[in-house]
N, C-alpha and C positions, 0 to 999 in steps of 0.2 A: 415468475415463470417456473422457478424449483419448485415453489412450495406448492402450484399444480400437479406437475408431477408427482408429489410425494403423495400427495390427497387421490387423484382419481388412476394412479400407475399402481400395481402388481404390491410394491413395497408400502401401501396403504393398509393390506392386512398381516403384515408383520411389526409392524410400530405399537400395537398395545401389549405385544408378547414381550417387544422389546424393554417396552417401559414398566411391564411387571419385573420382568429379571432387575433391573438395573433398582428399583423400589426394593425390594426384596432382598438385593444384598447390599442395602444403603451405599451405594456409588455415588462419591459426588459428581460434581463436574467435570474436575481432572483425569477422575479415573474412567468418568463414561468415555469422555476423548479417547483414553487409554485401549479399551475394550476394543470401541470403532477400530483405532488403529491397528491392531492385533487381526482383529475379522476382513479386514481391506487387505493386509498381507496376506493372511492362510486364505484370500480367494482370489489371494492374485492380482487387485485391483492397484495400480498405478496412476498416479496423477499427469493429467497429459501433460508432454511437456510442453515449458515456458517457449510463445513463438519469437521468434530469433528477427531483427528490422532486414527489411531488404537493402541487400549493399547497391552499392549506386557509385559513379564515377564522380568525384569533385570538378569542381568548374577548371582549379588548376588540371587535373587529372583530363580531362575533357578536351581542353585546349591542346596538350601534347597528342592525345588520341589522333585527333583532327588530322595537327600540323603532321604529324612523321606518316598517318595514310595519304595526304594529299604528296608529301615527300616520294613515297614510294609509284604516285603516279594519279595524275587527274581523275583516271576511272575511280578509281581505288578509295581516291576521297572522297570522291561523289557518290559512292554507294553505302558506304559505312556514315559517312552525313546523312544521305537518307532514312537510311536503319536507324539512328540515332532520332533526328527529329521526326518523323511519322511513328515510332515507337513500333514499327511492323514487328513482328512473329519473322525468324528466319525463314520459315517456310512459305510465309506470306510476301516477302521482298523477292525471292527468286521464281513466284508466277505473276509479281507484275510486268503490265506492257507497256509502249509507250500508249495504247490506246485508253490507259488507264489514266493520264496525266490528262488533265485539263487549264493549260497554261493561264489561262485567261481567265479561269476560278480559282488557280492557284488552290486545286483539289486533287488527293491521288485516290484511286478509288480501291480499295481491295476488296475484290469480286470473289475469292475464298475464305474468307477468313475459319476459326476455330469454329467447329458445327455448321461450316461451309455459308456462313453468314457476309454479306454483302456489308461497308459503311464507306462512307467519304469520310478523308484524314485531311484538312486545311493544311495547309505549307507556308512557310513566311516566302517572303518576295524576294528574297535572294536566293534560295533555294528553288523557286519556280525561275528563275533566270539562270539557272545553273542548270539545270534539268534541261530550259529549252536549247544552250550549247550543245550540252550533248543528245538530244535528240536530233538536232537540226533538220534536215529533211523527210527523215524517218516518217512514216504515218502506223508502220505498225510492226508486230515483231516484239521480243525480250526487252524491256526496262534495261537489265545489263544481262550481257548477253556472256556467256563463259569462252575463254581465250583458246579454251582448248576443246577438241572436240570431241562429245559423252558418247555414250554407251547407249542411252535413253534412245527413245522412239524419236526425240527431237534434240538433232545436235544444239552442240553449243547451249545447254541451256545447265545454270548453276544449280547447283544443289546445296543442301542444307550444312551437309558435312565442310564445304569449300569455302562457304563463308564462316562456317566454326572457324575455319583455319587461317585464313585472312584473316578475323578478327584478334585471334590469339595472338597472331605474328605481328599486327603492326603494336598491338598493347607491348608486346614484349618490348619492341625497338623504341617503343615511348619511353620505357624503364619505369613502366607501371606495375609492381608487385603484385599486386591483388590479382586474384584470379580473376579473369575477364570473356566474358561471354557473352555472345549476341544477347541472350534474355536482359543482360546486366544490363545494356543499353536504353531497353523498354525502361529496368527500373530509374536510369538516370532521367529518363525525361516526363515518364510520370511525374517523379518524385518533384523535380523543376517547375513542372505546370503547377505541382498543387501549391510550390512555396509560392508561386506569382498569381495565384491568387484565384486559379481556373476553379469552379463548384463541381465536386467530386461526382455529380450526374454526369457532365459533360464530359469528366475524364473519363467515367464507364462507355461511353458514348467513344470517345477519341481512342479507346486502347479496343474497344469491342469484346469487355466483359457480359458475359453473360449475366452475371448475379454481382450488385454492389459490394457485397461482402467480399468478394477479392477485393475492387476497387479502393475498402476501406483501409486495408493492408497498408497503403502507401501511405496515408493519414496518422494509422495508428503507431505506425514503429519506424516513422521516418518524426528527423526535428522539419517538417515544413511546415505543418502545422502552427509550430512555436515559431518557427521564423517569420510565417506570416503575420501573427500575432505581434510578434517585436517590434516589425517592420509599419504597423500600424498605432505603435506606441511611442517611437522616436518624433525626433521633432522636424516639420516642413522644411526646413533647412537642408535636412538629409535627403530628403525626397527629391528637392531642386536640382541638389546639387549630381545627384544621378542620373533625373531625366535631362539635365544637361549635359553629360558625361553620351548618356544613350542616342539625344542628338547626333553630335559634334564625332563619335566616335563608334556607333553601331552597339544593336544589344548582347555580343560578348564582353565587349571593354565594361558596360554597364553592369553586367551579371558580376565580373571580379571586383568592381570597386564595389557595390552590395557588398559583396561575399566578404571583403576586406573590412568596411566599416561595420558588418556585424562583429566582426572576431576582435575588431581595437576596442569598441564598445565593450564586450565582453569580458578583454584582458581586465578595462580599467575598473571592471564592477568585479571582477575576482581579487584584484590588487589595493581598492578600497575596503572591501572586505576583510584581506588580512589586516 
């Protein structure tokens, strides 16, 4: 793809001016590097920087998240569980409705998304039976509706800013360090679907990117990748021994024992190592 560039781009008729000088004053290799170097500074030119993995909440990290919002109050955990597992956009969690739940497909639908794009977000089944608590008789009206009453054209209705601040303050009472933010949420459960194994179309699909190339983000500089990869190198034994765990005790217990027997694995191939 570069060496098109360089063949039918602008810098195609500066390469034999280039290769005369550098002929001419016998430049090896080193010192051509050297040249290049010197001409990229006097114009300025900088190397982009290296992209940085997106941070994500750990499964332990996740579980105090949970536990201290549902602490602070049923609504409170149920809307931050939401934001969490549908991976919505804050802006996209405070205009949904109930008319957007569809209990019975265990579908939430976000009728705005980013460039004002429409997609259906699937929900596990505990999650749609939490949802239909608190909808109970409601047919229509705010998903959650704000405690207090706005400013806006339509009371009671959240904003963006409010769940910033919900989300900060129950992270904090977690005694979670890291800086935490609605977005961070999107990345913990992207990041989760692609270690369990989801095909990185359907997570473009499920997060409602426009272009896979964000999508690949999660792939490229998160370990889920490698985790999946691990996780399909161990032996059936392990794999038993979690879908029976996921049975008998639901897919958080499941998610931590994973999380656990990769890290003991790990310890004991770092410690046969030494």
């Amino acid at each position: 793809m570069q060496s098109s560039k360089l063949e039918h781009g602008p810098v195609k008729h500066a390469v034999p001016a280039v290769v005369a000088i550098l002929v001419r004053e016998g430049a090896d290799y080193a010192q051509s590097k050297a040249v290049f170097k010197a001409a990229r500074e006097r114009a300025g030119l900088r190397a982009p920087p290296e992209r940085r993995g997106v941070d994500r909440l750990t499964v332990e990290e996740e579980l105090r998240f949970l536990d201290r919002a549902y602490a602070q109050g049923g609504r409170t955990g149920l809307m931050l569980q939401t934001l969490l597992e549908t991976g919505a956009r804050e802006s996209e969690l405070v205009q949904l409705r109930v008319e957007d739940v569809s209990l019975a497909e265990r579908v939430v639908t976000i009728r705005h998304g980013k460039g004002d794009k429409r997609r259906e977000v699937p929900i596990r089944r505990d999650l749609a039976q939490l949802l239909q608590l608190h909808i109970g008789a409601r047919r229509a009206g705010p998903l959650f509706a704000s405690r207090q009453q706005g400013s806006s054209a339509v009371p009671h209705t959240l904003t963006r800013q409010r769940v910033g601040q919900i989300v900060r303050g129950v992270a904090g009472a977690a005694g979670i360090t890291k800086r935490v933010y609605p977005h961070l949420l999107r990345h913990t459960v992207a990041t989760r679907l692609l270690a369990l194994g989801m095909d990185i179309t359907d997570l473009q699909r499920f997060l409602g990117h426009e272009s896979i190339t964000t999508t690949r983000l999660y792939a490229e500089t998160t370990a889920a990748t490698l985790q999946r990869q691990f996780d399909q190198l161990t032996d059936p034994a392990a794999h038993a021994l979690i879908a029976g765990i996921c049975q008998q005790r639901g897919d958080d217990a499941a998610l931590i024992a994973a999380d656990l027997l990769v890290r003991r694995r790990a310890e004991r191939v770092s410690t046969a190592g030494a």
